[in-house]
N, CA, C and O of each residue as an XYZ file, in Angstrom:
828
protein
N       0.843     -1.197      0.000
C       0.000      0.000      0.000
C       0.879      1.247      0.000
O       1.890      1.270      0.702
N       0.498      2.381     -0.832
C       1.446      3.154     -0.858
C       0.396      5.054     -0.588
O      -0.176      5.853     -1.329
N       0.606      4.971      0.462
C      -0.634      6.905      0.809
C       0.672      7.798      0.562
O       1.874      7.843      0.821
N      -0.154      8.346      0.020
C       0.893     10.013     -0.435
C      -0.017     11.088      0.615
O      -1.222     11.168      0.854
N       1.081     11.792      1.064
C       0.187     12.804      2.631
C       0.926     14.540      2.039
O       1.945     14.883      2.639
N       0.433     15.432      1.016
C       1.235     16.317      0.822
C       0.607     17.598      1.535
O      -0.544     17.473      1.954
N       1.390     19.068      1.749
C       0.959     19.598      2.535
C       2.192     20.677      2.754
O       3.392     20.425      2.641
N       1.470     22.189      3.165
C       2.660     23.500      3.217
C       3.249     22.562      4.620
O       3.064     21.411      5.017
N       4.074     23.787      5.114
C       4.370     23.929      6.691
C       3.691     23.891      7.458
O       2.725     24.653      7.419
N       3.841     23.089      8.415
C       3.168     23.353      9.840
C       1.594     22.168      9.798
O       1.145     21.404     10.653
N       1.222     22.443      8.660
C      -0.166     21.481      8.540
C      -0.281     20.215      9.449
O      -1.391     19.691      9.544
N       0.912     19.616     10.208
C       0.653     18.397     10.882
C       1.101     17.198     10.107
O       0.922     16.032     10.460
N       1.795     17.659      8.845
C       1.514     16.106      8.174
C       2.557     15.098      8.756
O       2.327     13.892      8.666
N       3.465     15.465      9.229
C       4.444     14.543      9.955
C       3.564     13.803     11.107
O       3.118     12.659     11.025
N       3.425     14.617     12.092
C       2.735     13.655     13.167
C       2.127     12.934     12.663
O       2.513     11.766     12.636
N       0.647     13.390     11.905
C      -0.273     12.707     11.435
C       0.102     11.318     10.347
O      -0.456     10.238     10.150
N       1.225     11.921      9.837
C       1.296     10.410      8.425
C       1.883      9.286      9.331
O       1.570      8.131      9.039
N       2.767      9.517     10.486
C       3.600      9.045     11.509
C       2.825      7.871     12.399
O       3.272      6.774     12.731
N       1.037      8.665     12.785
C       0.257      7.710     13.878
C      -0.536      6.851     12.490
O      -1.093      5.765     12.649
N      -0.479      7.391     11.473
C      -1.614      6.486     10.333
C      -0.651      5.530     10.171
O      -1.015      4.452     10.640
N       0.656      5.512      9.589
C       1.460      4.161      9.673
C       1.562      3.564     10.374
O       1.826      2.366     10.273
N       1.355      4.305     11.540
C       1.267      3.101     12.733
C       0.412      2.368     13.252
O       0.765      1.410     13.939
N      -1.392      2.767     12.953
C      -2.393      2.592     12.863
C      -2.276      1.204     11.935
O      -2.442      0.051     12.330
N      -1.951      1.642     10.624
C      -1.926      0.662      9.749
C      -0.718     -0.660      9.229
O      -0.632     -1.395      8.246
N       0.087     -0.455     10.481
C       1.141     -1.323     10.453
C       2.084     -1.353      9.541
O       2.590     -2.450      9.305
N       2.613     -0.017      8.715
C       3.954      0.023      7.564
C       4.369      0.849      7.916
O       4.063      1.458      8.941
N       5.672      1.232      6.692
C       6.581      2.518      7.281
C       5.904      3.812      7.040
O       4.985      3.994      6.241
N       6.628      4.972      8.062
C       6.729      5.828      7.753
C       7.398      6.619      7.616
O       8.374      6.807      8.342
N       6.987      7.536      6.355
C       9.014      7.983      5.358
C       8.561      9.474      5.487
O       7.624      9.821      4.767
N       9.155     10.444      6.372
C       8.859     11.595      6.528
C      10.413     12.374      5.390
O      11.641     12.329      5.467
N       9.631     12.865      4.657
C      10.684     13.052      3.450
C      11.630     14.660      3.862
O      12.773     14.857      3.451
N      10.880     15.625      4.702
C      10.668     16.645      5.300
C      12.266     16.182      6.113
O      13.298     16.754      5.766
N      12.276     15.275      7.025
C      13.709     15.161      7.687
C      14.970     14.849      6.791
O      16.148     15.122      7.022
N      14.409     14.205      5.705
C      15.477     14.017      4.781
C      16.430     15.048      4.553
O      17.609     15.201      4.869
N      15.302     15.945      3.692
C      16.029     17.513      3.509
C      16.621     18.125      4.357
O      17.541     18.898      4.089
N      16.099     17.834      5.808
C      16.838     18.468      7.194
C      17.729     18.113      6.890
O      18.397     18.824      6.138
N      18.233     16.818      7.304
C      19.230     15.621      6.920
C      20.584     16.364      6.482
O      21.680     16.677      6.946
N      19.782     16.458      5.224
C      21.359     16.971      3.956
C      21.112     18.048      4.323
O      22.147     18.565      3.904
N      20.488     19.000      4.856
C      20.807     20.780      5.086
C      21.827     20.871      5.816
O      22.794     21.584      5.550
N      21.684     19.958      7.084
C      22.630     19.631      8.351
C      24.480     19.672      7.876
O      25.519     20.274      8.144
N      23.851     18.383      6.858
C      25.535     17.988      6.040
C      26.177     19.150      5.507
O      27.388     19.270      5.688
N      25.389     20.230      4.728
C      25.546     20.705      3.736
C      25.790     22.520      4.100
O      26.164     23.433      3.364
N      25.418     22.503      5.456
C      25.628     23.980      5.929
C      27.150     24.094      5.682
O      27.851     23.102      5.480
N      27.743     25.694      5.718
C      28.974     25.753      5.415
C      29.991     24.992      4.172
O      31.221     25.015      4.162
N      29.212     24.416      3.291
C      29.813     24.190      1.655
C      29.713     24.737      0.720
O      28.587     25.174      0.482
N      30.501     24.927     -0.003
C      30.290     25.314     -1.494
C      29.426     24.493     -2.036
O      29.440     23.306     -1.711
N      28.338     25.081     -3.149
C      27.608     24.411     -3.848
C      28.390     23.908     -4.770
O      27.710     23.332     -5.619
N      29.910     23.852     -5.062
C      30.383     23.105     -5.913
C      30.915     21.967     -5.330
O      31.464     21.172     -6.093
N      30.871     21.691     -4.055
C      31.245     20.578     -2.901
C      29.837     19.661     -3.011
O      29.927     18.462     -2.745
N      28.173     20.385     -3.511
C      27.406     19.402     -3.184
C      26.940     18.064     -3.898
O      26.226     17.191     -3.406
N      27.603     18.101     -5.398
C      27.321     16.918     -5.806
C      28.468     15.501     -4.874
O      28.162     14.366     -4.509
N      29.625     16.172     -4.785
C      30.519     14.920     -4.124
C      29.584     14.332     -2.611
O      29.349     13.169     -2.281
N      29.146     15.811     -1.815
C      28.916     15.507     -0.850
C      27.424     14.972     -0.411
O      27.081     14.835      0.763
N      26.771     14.751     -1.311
C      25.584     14.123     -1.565
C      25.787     12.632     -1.830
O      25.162     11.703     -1.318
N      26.687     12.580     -2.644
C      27.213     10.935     -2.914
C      27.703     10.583     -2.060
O      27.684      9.361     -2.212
N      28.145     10.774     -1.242
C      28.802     10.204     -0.095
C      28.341     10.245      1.575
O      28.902     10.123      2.664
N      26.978     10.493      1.059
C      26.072     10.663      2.705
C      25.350      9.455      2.475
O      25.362      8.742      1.472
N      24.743      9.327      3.504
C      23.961      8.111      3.798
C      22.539      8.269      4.574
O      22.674      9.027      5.534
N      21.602      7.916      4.475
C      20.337      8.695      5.378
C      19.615      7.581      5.138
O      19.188      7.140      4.071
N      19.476      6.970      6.784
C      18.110      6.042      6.945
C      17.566      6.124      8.127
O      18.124      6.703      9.058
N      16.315      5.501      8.228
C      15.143      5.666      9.258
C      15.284      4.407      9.560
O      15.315      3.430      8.812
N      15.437      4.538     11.656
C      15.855      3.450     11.955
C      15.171      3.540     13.304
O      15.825      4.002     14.238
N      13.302      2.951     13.600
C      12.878      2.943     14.984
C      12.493      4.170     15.153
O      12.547      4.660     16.281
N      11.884      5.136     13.720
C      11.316      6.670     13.522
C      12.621      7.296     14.195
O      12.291      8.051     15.110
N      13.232      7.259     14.118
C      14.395      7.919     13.824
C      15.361      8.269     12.505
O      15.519      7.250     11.833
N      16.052      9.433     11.951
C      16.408      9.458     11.040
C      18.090     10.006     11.493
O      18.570     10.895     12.197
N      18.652      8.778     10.536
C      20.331      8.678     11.272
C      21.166      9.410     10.024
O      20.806      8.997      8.922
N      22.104     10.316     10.002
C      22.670     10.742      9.094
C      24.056      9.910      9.184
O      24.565      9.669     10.279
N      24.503      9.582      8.242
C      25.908      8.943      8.185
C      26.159      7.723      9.386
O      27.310      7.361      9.634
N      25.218      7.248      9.958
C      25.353      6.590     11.075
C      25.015      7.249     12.205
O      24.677      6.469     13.095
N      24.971      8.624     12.568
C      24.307      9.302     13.307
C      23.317      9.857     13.737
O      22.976     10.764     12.977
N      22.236      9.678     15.203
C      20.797      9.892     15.330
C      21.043     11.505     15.410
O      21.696     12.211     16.179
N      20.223     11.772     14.265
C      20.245     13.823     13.722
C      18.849     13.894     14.297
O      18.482     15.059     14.451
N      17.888     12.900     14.689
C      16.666     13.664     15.024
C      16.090     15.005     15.371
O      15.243     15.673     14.777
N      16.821     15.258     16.588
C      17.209     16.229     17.453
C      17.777     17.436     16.954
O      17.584     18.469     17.595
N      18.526     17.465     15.787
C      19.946     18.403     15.424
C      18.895     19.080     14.286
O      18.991     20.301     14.163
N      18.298     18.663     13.781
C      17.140     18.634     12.613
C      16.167     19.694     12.662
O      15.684     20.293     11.701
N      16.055     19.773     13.247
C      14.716     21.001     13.909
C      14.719     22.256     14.802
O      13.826     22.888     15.365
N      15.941     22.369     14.727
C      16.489     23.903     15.348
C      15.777     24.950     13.818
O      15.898     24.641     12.633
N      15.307     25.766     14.190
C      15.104     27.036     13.728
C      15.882     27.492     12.033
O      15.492     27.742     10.892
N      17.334     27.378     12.885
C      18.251     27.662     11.936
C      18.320     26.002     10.595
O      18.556     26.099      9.391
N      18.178     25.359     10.973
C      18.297     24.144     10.408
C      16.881     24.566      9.284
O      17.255     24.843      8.145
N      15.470     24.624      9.502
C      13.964     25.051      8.862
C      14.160     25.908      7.965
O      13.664     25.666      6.865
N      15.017     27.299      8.165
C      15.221     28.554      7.516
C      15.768     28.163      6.193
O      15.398     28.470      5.060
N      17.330     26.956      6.866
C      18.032     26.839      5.536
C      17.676     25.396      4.624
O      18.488     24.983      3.796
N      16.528     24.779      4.850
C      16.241     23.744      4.288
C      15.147     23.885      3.238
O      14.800     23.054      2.399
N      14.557     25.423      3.515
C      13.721     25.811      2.365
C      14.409     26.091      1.320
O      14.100     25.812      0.161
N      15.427     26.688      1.712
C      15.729     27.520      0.117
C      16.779     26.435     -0.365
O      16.960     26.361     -1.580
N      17.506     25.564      0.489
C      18.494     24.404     -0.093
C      17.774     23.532     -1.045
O      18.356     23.106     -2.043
N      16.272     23.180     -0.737
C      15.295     22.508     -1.190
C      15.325     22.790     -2.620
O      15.399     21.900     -3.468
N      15.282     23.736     -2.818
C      14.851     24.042     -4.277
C      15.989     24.017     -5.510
O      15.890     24.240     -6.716
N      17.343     23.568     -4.476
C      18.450     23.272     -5.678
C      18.009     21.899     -6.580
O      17.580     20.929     -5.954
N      18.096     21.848     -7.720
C      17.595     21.085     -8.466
C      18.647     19.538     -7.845
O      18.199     18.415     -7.612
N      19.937     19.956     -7.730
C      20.948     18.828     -7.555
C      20.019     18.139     -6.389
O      19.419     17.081     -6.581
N      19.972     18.987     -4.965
C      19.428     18.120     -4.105
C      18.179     17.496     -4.237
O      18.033     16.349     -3.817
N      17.000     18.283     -4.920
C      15.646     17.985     -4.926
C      16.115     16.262     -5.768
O      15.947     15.238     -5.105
N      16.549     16.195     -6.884
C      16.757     15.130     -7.641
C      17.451     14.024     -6.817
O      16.913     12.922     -6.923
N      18.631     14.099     -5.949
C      19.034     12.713     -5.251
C      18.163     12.188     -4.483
O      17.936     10.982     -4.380
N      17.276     13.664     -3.517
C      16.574     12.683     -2.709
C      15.300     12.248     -3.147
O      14.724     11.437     -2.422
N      14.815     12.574     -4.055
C      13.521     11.912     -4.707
C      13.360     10.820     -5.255
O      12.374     10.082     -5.246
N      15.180     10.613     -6.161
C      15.163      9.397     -6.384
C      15.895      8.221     -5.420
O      15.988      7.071     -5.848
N      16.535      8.684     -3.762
C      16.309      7.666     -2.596
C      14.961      7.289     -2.455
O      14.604      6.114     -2.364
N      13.917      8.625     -2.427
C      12.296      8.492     -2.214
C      11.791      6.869     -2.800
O      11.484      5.773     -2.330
N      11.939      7.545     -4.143
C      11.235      5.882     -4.731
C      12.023      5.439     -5.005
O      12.089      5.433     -6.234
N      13.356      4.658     -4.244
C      13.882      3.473     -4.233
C      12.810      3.019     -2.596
O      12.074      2.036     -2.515
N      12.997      3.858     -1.703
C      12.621      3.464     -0.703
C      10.758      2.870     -1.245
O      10.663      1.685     -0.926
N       9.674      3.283     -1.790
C       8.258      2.956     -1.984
C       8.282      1.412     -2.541
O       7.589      0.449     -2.213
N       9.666      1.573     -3.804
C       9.818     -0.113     -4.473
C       9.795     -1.477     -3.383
O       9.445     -2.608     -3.717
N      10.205     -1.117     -2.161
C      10.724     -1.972     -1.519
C       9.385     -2.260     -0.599
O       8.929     -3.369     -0.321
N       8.835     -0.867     -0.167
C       7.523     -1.260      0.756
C       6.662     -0.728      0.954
O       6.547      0.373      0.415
N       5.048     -1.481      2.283
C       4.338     -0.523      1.583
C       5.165      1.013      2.362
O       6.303      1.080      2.826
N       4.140      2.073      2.276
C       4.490      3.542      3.439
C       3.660      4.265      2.968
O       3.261      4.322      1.805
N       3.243      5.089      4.215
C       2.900      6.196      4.490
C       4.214      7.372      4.448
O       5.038      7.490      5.355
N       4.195      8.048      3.405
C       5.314      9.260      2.739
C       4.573     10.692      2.899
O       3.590     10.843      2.173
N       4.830     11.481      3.533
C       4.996     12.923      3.321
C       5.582     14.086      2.955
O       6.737     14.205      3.366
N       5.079     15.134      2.200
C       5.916     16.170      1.993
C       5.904     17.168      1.594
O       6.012     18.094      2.397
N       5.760     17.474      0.078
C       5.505     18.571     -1.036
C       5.078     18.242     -1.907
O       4.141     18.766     -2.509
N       5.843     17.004     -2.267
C       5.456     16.794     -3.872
C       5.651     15.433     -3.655
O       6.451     14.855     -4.392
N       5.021     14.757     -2.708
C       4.974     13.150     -2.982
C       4.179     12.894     -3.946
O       4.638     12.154     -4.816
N       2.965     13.324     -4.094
C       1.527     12.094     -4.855
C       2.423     12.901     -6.332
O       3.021     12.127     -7.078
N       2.453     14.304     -6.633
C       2.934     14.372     -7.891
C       4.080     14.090     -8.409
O       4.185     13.920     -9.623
N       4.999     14.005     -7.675
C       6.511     13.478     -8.215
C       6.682     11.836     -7.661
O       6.674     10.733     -8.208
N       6.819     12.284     -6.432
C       7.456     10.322     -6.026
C       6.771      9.397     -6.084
O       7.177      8.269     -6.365
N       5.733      9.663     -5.858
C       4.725      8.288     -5.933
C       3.477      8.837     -6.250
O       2.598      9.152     -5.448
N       3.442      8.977     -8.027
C       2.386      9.558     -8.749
C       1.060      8.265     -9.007
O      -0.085      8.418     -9.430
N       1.622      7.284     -8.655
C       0.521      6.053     -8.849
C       0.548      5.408     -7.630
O       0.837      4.217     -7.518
N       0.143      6.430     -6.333
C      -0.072      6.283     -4.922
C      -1.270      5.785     -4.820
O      -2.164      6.164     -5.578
N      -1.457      4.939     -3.950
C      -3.143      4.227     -3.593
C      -3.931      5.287     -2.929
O      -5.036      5.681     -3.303
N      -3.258      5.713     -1.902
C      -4.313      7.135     -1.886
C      -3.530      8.214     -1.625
O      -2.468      8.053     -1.024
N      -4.018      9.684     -2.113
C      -3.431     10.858     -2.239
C      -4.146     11.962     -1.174
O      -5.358     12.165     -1.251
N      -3.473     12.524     -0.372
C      -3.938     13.545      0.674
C      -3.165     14.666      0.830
O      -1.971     14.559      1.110
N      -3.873     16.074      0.636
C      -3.396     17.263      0.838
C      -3.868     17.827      1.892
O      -4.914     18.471      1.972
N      -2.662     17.460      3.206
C      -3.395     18.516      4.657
C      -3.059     19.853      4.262
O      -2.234     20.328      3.482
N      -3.919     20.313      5.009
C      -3.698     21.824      5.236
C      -4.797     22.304      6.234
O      -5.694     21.672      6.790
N      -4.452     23.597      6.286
C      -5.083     24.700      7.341
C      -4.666     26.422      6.925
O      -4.112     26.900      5.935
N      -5.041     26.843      7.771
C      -5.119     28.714      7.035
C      -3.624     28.652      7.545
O      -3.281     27.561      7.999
N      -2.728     29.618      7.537
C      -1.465     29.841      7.501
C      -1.804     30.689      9.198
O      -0.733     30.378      9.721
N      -2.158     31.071      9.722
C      -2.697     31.739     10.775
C      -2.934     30.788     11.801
O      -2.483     31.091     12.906
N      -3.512     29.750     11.698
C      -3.529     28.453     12.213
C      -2.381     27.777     12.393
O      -1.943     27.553     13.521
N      -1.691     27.327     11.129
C      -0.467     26.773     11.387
C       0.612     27.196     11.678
O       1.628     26.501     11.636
N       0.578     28.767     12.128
C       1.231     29.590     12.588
C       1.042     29.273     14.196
O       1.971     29.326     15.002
N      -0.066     28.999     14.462
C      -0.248     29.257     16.405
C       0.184     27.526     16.597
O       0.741     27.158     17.631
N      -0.104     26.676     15.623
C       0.193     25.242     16.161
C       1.859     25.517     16.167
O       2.345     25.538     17.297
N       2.497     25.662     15.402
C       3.780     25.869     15.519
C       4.513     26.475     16.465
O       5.589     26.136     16.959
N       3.628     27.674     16.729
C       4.375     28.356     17.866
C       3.814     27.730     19.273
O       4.464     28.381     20.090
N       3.114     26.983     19.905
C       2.906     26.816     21.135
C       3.947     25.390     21.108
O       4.205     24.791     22.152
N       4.535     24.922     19.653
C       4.967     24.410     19.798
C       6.461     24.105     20.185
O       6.964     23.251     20.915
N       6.947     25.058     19.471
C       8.263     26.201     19.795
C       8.465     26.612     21.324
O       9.573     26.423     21.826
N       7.257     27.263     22.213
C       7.002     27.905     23.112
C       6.973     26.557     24.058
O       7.154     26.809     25.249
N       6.744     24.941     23.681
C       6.736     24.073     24.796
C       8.504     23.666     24.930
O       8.969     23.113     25.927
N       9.334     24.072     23.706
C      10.611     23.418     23.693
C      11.621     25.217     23.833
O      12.799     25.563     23.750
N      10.506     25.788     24.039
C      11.340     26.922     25.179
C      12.259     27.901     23.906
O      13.185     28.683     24.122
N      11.593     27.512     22.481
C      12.100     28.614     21.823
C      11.698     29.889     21.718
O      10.496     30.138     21.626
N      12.539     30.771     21.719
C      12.307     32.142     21.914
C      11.810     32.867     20.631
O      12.569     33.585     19.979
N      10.340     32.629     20.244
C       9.677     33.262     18.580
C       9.036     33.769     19.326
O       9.109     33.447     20.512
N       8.113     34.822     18.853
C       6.641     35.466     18.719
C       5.945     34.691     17.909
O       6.512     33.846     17.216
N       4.608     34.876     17.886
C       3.894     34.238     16.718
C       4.261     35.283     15.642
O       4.975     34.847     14.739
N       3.933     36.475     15.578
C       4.201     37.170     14.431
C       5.741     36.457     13.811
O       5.655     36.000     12.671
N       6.727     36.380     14.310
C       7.814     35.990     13.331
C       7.316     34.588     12.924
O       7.169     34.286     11.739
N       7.047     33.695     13.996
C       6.879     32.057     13.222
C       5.668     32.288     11.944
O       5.712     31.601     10.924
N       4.735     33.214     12.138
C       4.066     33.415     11.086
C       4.621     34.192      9.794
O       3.926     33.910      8.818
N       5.439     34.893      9.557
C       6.692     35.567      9.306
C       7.324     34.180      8.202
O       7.032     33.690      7.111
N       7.897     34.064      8.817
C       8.578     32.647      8.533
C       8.075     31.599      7.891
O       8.766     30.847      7.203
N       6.701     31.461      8.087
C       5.920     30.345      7.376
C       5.886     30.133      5.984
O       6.348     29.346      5.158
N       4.917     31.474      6.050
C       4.024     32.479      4.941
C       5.532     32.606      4.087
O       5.337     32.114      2.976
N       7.033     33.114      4.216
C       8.313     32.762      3.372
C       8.621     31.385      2.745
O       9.007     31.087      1.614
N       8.341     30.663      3.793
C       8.439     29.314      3.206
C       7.093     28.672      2.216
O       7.369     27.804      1.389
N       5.766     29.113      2.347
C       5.200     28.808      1.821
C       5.406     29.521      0.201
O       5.233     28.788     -0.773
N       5.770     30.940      0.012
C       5.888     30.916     -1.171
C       7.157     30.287     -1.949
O       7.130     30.076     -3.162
N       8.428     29.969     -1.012
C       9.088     29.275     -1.788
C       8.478     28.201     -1.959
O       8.303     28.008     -3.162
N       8.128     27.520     -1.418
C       7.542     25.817     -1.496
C       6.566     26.492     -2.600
O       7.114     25.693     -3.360
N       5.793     27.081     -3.294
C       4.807     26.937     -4.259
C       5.570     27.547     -5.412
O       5.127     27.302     -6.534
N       6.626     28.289     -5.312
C       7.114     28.715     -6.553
C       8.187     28.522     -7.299
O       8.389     28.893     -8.455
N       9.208     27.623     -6.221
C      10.145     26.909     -6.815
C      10.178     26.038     -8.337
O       9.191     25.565     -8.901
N      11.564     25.981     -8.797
C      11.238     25.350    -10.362
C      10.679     24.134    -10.485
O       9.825     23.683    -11.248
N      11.524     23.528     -9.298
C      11.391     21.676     -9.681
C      10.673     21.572     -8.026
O      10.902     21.905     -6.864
N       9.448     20.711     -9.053
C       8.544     19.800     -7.583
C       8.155     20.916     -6.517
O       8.503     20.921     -5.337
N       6.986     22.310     -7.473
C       6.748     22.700     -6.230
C       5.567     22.226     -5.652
O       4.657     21.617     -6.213
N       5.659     22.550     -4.513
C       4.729     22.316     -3.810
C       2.642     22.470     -4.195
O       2.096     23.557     -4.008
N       1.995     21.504     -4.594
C       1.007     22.045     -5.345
C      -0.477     20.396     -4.658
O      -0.299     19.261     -4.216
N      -1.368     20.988     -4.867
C      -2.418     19.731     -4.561
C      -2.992     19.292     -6.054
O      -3.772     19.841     -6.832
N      -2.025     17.676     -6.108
C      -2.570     17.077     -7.831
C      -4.206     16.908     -7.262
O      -4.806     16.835     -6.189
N      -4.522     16.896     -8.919
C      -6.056     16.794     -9.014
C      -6.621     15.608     -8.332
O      -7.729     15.747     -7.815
N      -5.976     14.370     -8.248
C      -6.611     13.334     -7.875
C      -6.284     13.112     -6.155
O      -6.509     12.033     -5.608
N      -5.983     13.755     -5.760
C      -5.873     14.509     -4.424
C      -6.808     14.670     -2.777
O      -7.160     15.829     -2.559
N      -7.050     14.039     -2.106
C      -8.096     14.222     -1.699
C      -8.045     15.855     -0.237
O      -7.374     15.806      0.794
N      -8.872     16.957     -0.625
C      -8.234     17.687      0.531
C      -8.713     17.979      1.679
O      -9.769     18.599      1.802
N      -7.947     17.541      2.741
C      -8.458     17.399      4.436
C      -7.291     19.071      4.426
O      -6.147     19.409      4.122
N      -8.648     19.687      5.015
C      -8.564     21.003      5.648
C      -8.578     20.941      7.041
O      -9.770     20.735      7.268
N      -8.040     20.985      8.058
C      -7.804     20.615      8.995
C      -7.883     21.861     10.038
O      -7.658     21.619     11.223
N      -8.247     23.415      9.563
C      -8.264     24.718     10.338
C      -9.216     24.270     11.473
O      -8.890     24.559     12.624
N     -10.425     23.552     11.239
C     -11.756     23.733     12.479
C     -11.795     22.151     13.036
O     -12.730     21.718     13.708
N     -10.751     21.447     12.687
C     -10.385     20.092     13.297
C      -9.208     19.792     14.600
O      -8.123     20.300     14.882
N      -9.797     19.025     15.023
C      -8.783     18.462     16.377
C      -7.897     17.541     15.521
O      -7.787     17.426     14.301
N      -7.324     16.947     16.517
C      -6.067     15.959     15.825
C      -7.151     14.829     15.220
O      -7.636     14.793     14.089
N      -7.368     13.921     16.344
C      -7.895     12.986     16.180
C      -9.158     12.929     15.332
O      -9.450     11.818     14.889
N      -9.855     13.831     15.073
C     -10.904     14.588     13.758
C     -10.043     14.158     12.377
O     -10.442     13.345     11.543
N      -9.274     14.601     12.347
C      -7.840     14.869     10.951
C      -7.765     13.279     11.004
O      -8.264     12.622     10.091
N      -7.084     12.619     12.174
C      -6.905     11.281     11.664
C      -7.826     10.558     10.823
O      -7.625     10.064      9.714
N      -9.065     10.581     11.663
C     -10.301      9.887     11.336
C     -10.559      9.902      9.977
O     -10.605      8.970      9.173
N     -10.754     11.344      9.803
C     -11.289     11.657      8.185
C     -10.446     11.040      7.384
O     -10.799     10.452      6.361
N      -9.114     11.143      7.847
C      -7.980     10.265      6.488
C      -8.445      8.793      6.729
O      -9.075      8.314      5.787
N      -8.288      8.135      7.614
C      -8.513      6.944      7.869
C     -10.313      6.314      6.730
O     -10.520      5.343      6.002
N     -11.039      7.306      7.096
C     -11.940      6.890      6.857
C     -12.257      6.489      5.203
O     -13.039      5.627      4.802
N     -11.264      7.533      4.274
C     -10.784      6.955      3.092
C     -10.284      5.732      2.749
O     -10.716      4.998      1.861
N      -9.408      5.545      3.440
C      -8.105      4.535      3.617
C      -9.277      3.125      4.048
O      -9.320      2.044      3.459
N      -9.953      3.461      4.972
C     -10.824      1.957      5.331
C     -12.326      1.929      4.446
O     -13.087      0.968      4.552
């Protein structure tokens, strides 16, 4: 079985694609840490350093954990500064292309629950089912920040909203694989929903 979960910032789709695989007993391939992943590797290089240094990294999910080179980056992944520079790294064609095609080596092998930007239209365009979360940007602005605010980071909402609303237009206007809801798509709006609301409704496709 192969669900495609696509979706801006903040929408939830990590947690959420995270408890549906687990619900439904396969993996789950949060494509979103990937890019952390190589941002991590890739801070402080020349972009003429990134084709070598792309070939020579390694990135797997091991117990929802995602290990860079042998190392658990979970943690290292989600600093602020790490988010800022993984948008705009995103949109280098070199990187978008290696990890899309790790993406579907990883779907060949099993089923998963995959999230991201451009799963159902790029990586797994003949996905069994296709889902675009979302919510108003105002929304996924306050989920973000109380979320920030429980791990004691120092934002306002105005900047995490700031910040979003930047990333959302790169994610929609970039060249390659932007961010977009394919037609065959199903879309869970998630602004006037609880968590467990959001699960359900996906689930209720899926069963």
């Amino acid at each position: 079985m192969k669900i495609a979960i696509d979706g801006p910032a903040g929408s939830g789709k990590s947690t959420i694609a995270k408890d549906i695989a687990n619900r439904l007993g396969i993996t789950y391939v949060d494509t979103g840490a990937m890019y952390r992943a190589i941002t991590l590797k890739l801070l402080g290089k020349k972009e003429s350093d990134f084709e070598k240094t792309l070939n020579n990294t390694k990135i797997e999910f091991i117990d929802e954990k995602i290990f860079l080179d042998g190392t658990d980056v979970s943690d290292k992944i989600r600093t602020n500064e790490i988010s800022k520079n993984t948008s705009e790294l995103s949109k280098n064609p070199l990187i978008r292309t290696h990890l899309v095609n790790l993406q579907k080596e990883i779907v060949k092998k099993e089923s998963v629950v995959m999230e991201g930007r451009d799963i159902a239209s790029v990586v797994i365009p003949d996905a069994d089912y296709k889902f675009f979360l979302t919510a108003t940007p105002e929304e996924r602005a306050r989920r973000r920040y109380l979320q920030f605010k429980e791990k004691n980071v120092d934002l306002t909402y105005e900047e995490v909203l700031k910040d979003l609303k930047v990333r959302d237009k790169n994610d929609m206007n970039r060249e390659i694989s932007p961010l977009t809801k394919s037609d065959d798509a199903i879309l869970i709006d998630s602004t006037n929903l609880n968590y467990e609301q959001t699960i359900s409704k996906i689930l209720s496709y899926i069963r």
